[in-house]
C-alpha positions as CSV (number, residue, x, y, z in Angstrom):
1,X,0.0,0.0,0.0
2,X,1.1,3.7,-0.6
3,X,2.4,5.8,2.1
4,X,0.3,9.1,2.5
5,X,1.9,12.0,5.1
6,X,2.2,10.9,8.9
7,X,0.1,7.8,8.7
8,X,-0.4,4.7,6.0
9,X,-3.3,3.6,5.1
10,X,-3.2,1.0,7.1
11,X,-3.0,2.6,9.9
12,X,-5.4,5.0,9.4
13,X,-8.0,2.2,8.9
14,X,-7.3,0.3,12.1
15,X,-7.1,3.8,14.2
16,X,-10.7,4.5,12.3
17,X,-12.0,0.6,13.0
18,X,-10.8,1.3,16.8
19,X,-12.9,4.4,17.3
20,X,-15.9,2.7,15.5
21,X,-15.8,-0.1,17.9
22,X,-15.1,1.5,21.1
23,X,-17.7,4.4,20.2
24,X,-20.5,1.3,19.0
25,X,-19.8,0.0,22.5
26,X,-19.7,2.7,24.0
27,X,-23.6,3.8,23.0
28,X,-24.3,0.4,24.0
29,X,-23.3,0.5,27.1
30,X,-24.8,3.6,27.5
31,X,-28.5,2.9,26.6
32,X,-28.5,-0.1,28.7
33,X,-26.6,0.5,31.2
34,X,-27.0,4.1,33.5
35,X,-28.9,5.6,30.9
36,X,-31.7,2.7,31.6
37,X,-33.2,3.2,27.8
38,X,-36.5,1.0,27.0
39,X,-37.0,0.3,23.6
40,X,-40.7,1.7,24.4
41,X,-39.8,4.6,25.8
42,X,-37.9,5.9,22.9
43,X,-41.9,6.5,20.8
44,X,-43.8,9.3,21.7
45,X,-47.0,6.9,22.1
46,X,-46.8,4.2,24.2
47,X,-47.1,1.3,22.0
48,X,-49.9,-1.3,23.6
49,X,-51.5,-4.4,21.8
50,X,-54.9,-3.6,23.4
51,X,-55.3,-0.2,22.5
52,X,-54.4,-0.4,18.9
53,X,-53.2,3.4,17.4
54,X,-50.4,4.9,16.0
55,X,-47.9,3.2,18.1
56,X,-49.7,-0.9,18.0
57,X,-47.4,-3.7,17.6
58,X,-47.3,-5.6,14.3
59,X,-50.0,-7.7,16.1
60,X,-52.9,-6.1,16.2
61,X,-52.0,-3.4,13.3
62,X,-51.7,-5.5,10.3
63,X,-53.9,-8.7,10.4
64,X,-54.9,-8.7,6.9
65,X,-52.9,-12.0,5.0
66,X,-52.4,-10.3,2.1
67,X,-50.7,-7.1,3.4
68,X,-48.7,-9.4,5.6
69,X,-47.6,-11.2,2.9
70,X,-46.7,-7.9,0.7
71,X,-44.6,-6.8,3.9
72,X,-42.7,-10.1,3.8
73,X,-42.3,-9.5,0.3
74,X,-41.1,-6.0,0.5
75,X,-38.3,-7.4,3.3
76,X,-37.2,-10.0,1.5
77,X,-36.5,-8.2,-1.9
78,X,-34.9,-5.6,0.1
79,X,-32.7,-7.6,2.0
80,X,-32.0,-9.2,-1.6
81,X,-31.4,-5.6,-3.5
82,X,-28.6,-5.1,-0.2
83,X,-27.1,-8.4,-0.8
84,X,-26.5,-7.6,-4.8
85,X,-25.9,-4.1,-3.9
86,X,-23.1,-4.8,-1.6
87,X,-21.9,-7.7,-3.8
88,X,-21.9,-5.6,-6.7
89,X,-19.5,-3.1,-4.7
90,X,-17.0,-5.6,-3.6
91,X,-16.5,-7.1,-7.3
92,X,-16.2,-3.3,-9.2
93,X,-13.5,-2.4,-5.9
94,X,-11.8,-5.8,-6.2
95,X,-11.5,-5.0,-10.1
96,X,-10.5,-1.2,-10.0
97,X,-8.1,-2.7,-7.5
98,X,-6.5,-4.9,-9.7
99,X,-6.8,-2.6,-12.9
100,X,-4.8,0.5,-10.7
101,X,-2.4,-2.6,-9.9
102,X,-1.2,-2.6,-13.6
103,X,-1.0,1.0,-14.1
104,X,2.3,2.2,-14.7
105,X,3.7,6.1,-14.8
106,X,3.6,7.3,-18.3
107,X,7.2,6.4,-19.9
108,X,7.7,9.3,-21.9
109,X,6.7,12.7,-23.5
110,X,4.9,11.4,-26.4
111,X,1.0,12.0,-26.2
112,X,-1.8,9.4,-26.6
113,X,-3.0,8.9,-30.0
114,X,-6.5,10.7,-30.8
115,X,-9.6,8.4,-32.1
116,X,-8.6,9.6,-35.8
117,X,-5.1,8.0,-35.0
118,X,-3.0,10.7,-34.9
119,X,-0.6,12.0,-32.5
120,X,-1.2,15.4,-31.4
């Protein structure tokens, strides 16, 4: 890998994968530890499967089979559309990784030839 200023890039990925970590569990720590953080709390409404409303669990809000079956759908085509998404984006950076790989400095002086073939 190329040196760039102080630090390589190395480096400057495992000081940047070190914060990540230690600030993840950090906030974890944090919501359930002293700051005592319910997952209900967080919604304005309380969210109850009696009352129904705005804030009702999955339970009592969607009970029709057919929009049940769209959500599931609609979850499984996006987790699908990530999956290709992310795939897509490690083959095109494992490629551009190879293809900067066989780049070399231009040898000389003389210029690239134009589509009509002629050096300008």
């Amino acid at each position: 890998m190329a040196e760039e200023g102080p630090l390589s890039e190395r480096v400057a990925v495992l000081v940047s994968a070190v914060v990540g970590f230690a600030v993840a569990i950090g906030v974890t720590w944090y919501v359930s530890g002293p700051a005592d953080t319910f997952y209900e709390a967080i919604f304005r409404i309380g969210p109850t499967v009696e009352g129904g409303g705005v804030g009702a669990d999955f339970v009592v809000g969607n009970t029709m089979p057919s929009l049940k079956l769209l959500i599931d759908v609609i979850h499984f085509v996006d987790f699908a559309m990530g999956f290709f998404i992310l795939l897509m984006l490690f083959i095109h950076w494992g490629a551009f990784r190879r293809l900067a790989a066989r780049m070399q400095p231009p040898a000389g002086e003389e210029t690239v030839a134009t589509d009509g073939g002629e050096n300008q």
